[in-house]
TORVEXSE-606318 format. One record per residue (C-alpha): residue number from 1; x, y, z. Coordinates in nm, 4 decimals, decimal comma. Layout:
BEGIN
  resi        c1        c2        c3
   NUM         X         Y         Z
...
This chain:
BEGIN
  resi        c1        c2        c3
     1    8,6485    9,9242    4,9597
     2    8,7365    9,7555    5,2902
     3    9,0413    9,9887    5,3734
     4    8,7877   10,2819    5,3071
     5    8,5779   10,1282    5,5512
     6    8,8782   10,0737    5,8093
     7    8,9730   10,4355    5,7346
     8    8,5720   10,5965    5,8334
     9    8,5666   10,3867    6,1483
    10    8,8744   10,4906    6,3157
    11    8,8211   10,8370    6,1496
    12    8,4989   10,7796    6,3818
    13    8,6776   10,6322    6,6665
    14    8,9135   10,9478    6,6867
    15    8,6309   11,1819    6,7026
    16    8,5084   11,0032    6,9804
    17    8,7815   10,9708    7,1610
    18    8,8534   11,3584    7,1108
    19    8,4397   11,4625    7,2203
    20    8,5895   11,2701    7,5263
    21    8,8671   11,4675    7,5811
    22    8,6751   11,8190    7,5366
    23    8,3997   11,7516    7,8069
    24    8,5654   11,7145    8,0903
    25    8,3189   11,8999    8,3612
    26    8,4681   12,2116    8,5249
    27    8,5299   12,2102    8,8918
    28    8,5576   12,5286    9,1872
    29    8,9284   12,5377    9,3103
    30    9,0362   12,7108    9,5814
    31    9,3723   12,9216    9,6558
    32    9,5754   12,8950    9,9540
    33    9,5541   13,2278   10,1242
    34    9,9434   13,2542   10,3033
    35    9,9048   13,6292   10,4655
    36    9,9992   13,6159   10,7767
    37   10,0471   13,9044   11,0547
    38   10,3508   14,1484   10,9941
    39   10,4421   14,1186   11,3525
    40   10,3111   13,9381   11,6755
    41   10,4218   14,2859   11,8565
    42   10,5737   14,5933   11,8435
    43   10,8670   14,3949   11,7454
    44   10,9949   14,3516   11,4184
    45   11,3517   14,2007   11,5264
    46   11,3833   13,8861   11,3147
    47   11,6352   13,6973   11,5292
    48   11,4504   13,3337   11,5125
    49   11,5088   13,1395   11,8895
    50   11,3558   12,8441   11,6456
    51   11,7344   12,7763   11,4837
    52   11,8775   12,7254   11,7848
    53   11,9149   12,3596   11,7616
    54   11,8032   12,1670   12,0339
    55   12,0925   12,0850   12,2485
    56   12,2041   12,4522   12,2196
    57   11,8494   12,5578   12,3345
    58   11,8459   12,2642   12,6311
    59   12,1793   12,3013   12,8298
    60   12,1023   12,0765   13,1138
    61   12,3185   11,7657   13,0073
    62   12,0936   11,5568   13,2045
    63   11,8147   11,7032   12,9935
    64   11,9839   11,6648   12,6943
    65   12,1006   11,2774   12,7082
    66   11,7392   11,2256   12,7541
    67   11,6303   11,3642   12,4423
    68   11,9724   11,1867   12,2805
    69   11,8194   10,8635   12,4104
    70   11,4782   10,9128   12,3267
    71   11,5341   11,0156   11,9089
    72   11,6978   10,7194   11,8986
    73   11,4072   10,4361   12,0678
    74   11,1193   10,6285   12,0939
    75   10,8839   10,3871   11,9239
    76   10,6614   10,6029   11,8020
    77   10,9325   10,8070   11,5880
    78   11,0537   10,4878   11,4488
    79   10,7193   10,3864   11,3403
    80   10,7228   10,6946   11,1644
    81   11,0390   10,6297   10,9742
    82   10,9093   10,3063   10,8587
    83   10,6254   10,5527   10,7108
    84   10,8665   10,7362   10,5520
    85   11,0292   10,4159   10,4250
    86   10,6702   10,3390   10,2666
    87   10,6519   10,6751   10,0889
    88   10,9785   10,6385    9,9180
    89   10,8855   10,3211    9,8021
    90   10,5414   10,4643    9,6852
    91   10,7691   10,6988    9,4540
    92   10,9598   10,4122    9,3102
    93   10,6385   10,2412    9,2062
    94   10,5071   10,5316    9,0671
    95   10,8324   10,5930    8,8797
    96   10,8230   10,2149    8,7272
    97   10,4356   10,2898    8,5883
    98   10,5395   10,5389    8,2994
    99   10,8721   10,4059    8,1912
   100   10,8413   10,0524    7,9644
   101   10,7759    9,6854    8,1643
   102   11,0064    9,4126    7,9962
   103   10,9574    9,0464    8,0866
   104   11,0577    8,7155    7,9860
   105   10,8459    8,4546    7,9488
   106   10,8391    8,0674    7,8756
   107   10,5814    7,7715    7,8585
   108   10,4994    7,4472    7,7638
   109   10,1503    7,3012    7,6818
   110    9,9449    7,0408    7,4772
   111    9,6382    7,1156    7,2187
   112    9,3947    6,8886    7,0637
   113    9,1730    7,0907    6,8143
   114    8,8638    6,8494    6,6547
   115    8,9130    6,6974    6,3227
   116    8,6253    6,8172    6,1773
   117    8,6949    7,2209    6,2173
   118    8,9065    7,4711    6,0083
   119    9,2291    7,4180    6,2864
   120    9,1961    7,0187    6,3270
   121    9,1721    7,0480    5,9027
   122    9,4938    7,2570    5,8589
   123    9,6452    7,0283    6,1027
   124    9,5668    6,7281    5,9452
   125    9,6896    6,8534    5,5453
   126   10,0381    7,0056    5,7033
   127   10,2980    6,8271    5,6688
   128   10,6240    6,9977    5,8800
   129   10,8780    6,7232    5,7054
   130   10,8072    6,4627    5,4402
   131   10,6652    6,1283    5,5277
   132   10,5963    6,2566    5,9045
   133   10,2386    6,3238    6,0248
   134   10,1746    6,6668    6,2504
   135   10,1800    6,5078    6,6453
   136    9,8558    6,4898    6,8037
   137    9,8092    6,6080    7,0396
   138    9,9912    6,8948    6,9285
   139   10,2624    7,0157    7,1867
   140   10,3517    7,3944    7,2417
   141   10,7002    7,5088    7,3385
   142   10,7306    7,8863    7,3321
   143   10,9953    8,1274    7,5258
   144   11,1342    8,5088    7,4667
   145   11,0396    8,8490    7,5565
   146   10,7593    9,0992    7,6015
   147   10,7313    9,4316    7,6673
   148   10,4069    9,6939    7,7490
   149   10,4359   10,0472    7,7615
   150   10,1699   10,2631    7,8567
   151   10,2353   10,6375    7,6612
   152   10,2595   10,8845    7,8979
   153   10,0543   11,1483    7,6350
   154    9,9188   11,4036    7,8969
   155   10,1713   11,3272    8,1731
   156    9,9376   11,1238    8,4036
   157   10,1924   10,8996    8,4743
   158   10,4715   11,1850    8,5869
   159   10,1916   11,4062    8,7870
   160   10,0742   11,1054    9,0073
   161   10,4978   11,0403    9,0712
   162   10,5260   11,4181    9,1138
   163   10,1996   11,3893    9,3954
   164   10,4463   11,0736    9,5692
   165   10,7218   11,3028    9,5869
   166   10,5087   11,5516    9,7327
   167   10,3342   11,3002    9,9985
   168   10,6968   11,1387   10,1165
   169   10,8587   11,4746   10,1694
   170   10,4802   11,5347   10,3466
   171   10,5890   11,2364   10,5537
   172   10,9486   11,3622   10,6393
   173   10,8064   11,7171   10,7451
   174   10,5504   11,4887   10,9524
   175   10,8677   11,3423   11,1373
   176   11,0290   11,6521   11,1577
   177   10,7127   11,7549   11,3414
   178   10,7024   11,4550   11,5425
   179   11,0606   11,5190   11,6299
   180   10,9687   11,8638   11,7455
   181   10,6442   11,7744   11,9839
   182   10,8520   11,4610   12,1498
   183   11,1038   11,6944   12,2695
   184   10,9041   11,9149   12,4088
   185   10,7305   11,6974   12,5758
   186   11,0637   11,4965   12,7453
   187   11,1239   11,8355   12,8219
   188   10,8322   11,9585   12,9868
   189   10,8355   11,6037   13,2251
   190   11,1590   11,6791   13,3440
   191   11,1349   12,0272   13,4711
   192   10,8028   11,9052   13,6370
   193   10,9753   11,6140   13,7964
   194   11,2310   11,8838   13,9279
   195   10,9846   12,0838   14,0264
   196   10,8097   11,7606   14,2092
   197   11,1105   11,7237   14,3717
   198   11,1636   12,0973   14,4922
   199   10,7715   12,0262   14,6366
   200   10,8715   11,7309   14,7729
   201   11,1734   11,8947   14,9917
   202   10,8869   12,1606   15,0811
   203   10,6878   11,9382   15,2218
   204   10,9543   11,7751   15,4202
   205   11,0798   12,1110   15,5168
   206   10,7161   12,1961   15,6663
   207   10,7185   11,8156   15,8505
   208   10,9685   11,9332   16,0730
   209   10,8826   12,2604   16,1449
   210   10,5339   12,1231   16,2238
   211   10,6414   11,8311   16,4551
   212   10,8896   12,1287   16,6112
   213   10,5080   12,3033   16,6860
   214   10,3724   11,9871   16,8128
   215   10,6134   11,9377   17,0713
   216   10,5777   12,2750   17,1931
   217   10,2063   12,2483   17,1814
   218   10,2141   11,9511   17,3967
   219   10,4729   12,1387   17,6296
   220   10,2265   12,3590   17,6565
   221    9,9301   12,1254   17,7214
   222   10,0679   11,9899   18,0078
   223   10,1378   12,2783   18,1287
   224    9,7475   12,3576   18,1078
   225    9,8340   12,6754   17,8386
   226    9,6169   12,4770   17,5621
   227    9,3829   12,2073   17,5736
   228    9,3543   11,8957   17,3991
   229    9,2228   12,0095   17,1342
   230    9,4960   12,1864   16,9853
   231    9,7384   11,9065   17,0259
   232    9,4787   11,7204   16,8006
   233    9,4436   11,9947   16,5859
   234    9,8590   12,0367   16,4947
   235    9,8191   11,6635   16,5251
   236    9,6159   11,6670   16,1701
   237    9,8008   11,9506   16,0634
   238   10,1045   11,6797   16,0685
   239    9,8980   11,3818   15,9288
   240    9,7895   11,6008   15,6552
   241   10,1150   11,7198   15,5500
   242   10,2499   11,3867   15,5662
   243   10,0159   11,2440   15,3477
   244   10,0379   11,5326   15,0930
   245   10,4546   11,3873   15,0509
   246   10,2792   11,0475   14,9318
   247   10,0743   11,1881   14,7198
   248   10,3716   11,4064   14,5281
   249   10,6105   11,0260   14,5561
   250   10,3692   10,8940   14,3666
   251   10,3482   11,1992   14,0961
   252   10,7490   11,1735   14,0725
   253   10,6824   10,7733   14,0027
   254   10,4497   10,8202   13,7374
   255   10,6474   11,1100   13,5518
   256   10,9546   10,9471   13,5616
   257   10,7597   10,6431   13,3760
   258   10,5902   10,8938   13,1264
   259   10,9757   11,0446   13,0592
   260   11,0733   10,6143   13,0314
   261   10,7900   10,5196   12,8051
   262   10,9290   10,8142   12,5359
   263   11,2530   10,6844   12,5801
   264   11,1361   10,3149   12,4796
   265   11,2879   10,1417   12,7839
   266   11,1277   10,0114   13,1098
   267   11,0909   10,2156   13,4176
   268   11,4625   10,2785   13,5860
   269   11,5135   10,6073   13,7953
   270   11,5846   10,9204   13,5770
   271   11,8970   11,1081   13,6413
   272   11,8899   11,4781   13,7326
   273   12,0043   11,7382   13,9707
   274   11,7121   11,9322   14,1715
   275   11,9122   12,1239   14,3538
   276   11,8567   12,4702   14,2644
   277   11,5645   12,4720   14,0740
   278   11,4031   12,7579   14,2234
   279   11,7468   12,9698   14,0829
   280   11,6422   12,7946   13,7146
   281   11,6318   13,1125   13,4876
   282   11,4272   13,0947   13,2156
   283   11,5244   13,0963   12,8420
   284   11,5313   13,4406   12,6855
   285   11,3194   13,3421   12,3461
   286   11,3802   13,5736   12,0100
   287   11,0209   13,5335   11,8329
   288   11,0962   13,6840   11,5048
   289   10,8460   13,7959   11,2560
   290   10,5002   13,5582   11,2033
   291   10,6496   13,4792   10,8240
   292   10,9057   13,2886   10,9534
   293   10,6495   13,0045   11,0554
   294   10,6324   12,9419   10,7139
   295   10,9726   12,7711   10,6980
   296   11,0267   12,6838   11,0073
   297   10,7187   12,4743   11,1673
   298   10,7209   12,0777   11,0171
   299   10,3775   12,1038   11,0285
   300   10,2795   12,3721   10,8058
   301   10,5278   12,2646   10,6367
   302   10,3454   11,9272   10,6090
   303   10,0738   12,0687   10,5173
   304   10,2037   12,2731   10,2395
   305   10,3385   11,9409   10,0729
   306   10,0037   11,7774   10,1012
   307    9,8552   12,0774    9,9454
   308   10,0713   12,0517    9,6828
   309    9,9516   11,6367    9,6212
   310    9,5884   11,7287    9,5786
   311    9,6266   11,9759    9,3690
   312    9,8877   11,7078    9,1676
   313    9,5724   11,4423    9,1893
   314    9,3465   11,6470    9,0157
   315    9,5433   11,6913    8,7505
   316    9,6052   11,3351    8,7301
   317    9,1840   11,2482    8,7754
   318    9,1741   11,5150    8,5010
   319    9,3640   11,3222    8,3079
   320    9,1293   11,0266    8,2959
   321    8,9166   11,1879    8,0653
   322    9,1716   11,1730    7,7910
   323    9,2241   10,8467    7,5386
   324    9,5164   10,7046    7,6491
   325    9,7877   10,5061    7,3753
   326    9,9265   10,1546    7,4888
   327   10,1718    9,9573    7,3123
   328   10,2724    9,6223    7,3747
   329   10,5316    9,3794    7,2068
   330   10,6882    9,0184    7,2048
   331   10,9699    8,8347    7,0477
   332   11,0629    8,4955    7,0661
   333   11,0472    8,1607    6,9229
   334   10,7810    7,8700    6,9550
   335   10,7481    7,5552    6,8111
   336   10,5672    7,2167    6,8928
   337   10,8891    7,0459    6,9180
   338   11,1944    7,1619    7,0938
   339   11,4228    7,0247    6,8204
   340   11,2510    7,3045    6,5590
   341   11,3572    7,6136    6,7877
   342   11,6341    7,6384    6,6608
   343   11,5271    7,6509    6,3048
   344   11,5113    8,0657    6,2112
   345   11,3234    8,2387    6,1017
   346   11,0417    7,9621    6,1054
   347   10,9860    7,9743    6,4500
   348   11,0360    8,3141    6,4808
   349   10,7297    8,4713    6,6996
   350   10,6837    8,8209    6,7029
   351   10,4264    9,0749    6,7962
   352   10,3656    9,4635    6,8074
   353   10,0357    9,6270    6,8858
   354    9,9262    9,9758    6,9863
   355    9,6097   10,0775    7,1273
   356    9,3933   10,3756    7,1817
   357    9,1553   10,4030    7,4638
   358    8,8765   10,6470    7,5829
   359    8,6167   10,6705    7,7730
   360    8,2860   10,7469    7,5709
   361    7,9567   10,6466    7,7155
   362    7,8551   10,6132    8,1442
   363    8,1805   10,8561    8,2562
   364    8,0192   10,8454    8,6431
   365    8,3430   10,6525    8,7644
   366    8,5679   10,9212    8,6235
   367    8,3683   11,2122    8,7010
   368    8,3307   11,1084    9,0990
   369    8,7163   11,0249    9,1119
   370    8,7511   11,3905    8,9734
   371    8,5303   11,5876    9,1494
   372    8,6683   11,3788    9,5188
   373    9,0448   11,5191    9,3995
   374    8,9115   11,8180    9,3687
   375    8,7187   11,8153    9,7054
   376    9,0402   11,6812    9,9135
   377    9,2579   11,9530    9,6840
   378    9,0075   12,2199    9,8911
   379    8,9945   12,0478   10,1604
   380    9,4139   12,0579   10,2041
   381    9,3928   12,4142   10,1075
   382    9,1450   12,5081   10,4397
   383    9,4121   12,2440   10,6431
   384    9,6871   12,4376   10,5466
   385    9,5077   12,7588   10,6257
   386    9,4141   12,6268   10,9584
   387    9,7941   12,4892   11,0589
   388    9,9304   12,8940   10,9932
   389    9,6566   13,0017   11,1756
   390    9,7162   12,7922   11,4655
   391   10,0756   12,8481   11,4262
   392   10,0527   13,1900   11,4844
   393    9,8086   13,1700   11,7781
   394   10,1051   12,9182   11,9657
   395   10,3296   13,1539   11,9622
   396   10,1172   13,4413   12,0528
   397    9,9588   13,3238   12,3065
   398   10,2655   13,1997   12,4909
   399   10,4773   13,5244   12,4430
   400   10,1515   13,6686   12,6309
   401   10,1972   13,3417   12,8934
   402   10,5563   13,4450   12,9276
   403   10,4887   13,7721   13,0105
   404   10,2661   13,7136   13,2706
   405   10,4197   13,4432   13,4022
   406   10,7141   13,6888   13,5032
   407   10,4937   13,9253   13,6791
   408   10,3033   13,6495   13,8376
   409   10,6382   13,4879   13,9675
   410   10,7543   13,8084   14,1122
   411   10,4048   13,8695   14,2760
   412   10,4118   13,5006   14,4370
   413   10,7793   13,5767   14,5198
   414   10,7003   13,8990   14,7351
   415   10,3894   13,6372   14,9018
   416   10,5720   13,3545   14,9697
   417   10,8436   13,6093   15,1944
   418   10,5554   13,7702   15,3739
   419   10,4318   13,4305   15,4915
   420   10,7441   13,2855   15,5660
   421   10,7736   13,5847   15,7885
   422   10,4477   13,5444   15,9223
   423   10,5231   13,1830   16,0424
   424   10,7836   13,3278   16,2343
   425   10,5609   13,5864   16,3955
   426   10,2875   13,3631   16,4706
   427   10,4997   13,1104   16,6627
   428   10,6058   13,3567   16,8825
   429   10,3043   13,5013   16,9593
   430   10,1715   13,1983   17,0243
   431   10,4128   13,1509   17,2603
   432   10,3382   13,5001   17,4401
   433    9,9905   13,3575   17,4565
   434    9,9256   13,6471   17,2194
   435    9,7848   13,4330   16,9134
   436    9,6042   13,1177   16,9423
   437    9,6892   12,8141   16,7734
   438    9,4571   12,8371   16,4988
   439    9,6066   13,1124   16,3960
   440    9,9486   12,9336   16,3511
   441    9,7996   12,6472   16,1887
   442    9,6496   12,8702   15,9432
   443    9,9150   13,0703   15,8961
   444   10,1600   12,7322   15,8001
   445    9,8839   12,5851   15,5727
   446    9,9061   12,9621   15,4233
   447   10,3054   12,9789   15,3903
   448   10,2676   12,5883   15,2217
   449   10,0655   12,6523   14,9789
   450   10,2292   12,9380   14,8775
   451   10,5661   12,7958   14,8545
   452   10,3892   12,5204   14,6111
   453   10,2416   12,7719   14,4477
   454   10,5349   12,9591   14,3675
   455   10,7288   12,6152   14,2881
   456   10,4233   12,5816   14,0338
   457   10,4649   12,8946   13,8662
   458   10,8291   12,8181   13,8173
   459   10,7880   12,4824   13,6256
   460   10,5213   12,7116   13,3998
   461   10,7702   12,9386   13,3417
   462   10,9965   12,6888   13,2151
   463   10,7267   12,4877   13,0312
   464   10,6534   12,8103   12,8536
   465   10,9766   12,8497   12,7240
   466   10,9455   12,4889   12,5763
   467   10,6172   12,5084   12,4380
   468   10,7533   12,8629   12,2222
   469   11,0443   12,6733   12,1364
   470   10,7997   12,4078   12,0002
   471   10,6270   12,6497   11,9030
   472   10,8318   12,8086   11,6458
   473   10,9401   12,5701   11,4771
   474   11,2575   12,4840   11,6680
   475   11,4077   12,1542   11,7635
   476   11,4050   11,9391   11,4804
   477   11,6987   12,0730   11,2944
């Protein structure tokens, strides 16, 4: 009668446990959409400037022992490794859940039960050997093994290690990225601290040809051909240009920190070699086709790994809903005297249970852990929608910078030669009395800024050609 009773209630038991399992609420998913453009032109070459690896792409050995220097104490890349560190070891953790825990235990304690109950009772009429009384209190010496293992029935266990996996080699990609942006940007300071210093010899250049126009101006005062007022006038024109070199020493100061602080090391001049800079031809860049992103930018492919975790996590929240099966065990011997621990099998202790487990009545915990996994799992799939889209936008829209950076340095090219003609041609007339001097003060503070100008366009020009390296997916390799 009482094992037919034992037999209807887990018969009952399992039917609840499996109503559990059938009603788990159904959720919207959402599916990555990973069309991208068949071309970014009319080209359809598929040469890739992107596996170039970086010191192949950056030729300037100056260039390139700061970028040697900086992968290896940038502090913000190591902190990143010690991210990646953390990931691995979130694997191994998730690993040790699903595979059996075995520990050893021992102890040591005293117990006084009351005469007058069923265990002080027992106590009292047992004798362990004849003519000796049970010790009270009662000691309690016990050692030897247990074990717990949680069933892995619906592979909970192995999808939330699977989602690690995918969230550490998320991390990697994130270095790779990291990687990537920090050499672009060591890259990007240094040609504008060449170009700083190409501005810088300008500006010097302009000094002298301006104090060479003072003195003649003042030549030319006393010999009552001006007045005072254009000595004062070439006067500022000198005070002004002089003050303009302080301002760009103090632009060289600060980008030579900003290329320090990535390298991890305290301000200290930065080697390089500024002559020549306005012969500095830019990189040819191969784009290839837009598909290529896919495997070569860190970040999308980032983002593809954490895609791949949420969806992972609702499979494991899914799992929830299911009656899980634990089994625990222990061997090993206890006594209330050391002496008897040795006597086997009386002291034996051993133990094996198994449980089954479900949730049945106020699911709202579940449920909200479910429907959040599948809320981040859509959420991922828009990020990694977003990071090809913006992918492909980079890339466009600096093949379109390239291009008109060309044409633009070839237009400022063609102005900076008319005005450095036209200084000549002003001082001269000025000199026939056929100008006046505000003329040739206009024209210098023309030919300047058109020099700087054109310096400008140069250092955008080679920017450009870092930032489509970036990019594309190149310099991490």
């Amino acid at each position: 009668m009482f094992v037919n009773k034992v037999k209807n209630w887990v018969g009952i038991i399992l039917v609840a446990l499996t109503y559990t399992a059938c009603t788990v609420p159904a959720v919207v998913q959402k599916t990555e959409n990973k069309q991208v453009p068949a071309r970014y032109n009319n080209a359809q070459d598929t040469t890739n400037t992107a596996r170039l690896r970086w010191k192949e792409y950056f030729t300037d050995p100056n260039l390139a022992a700061l970028i040697d220097t900086a992968l290896q104490h940038n502090q913000e890349l190591n902190i990143t490794l010690q991210e990646i560190e953390i990931a691995r070891n979130e694997v191994r953790a998730r690993k040790g859940e699903y595979l059996p825990f075995v520990g050893v235990r021992a102890g040591a304690g005293l117990e006084k039960a009351p005469r007058y109950t069923h265990i002080g009772a027992s106590e009292a009429t047992t004798d362990i050997e004849p003519g000796k009384e049970m010790p009270e209190p009662l000691p309690d010496f016990v050692g030897g093994f247990f074990a717990r293992w949680e069933v892995d029935i619906w592979h909970k266990l192995r999808t939330a290690r699977k989602a690690a996996v995918s969230r550490y080699l998320a991390s990697v990609e994130g270095k790779n990225f990291m990687t990537t942006n920090l050499i672009a940007e060591i890259a990007n300071s240094y040609f504008e601290l060449l170009a700083l210093d190409s501005q810088l010899d300008i500006v010097r250049q302009n000094m002298e040809i301006q104090n060479n126009a003072l003195r003649i101006v003042k030549l030319q005062k006393e010999a009552t051909r001006v007045t005072e007022l254009a000595v004062r006038r070439f006067e500022a024109q000198v005070l002004n240009t002089q003050n303009r070199q302080y301002a760009i020493q103090q632009q060289i100061t600060e980008t030579e920190n900003r290329i320090n602080f990535l390298l991890g090391r305290y301000p200290q001049p930065i080697a390089r070699n500024s002559q020549g800079f306005d012969n500095l031809v830019p990189q040819v860049v191969q784009a290839g086709i837009p598909a290529q992103l896919l495997a070569n930018r860190p970040d999308i492919r980032q983002a593809e790994q954490e895609l791949t975790a949420a969806k992972l996590d609702v499979q494991v929240a899914r799992a929830n809903f299911y009656p899980s099966l634990g089994i625990s065990a222990g061997l090993g011997l206890q006594a209330f005297n050391p002496a008897y621990l040795a006597n086997f099998p009386e002291s034996l202790l051993a133990t094996l249970t198994a449980d089954v487990a479900g949730p049945l009545i106020n699911k709202n915990a579940i449920k909200a852990t479910y429907y959040s996994a599948n809320a981040q799992q859509i959420q991922a799939v828009y990020n990694y929608e977003r990071t090809i889209l913006n992918a492909y936008l980079e890339v466009a829209n600096q093949i379109s910078n390239i291009s008109n950076l060309e044409k633009s340095y070839d237009t400022k090219s063609r102005e900076v030669q008319a005005l450095t003609q036209s200084v000549d041609i002003s001082n001269r007339l000025f000199m026939s009395a056929r100008a006046d001097y505000m003329e040739v003060l206009l024209t210098q503070r023309e030919a300047l800024e058109s020099r700087f100008d054109l310096v400008e366009t140069k250092m955008q020009q080679l920017n450009a050609t870092v930032n489509i390296y970036r990019a594309l997916g190149g310099g991490w390799q």
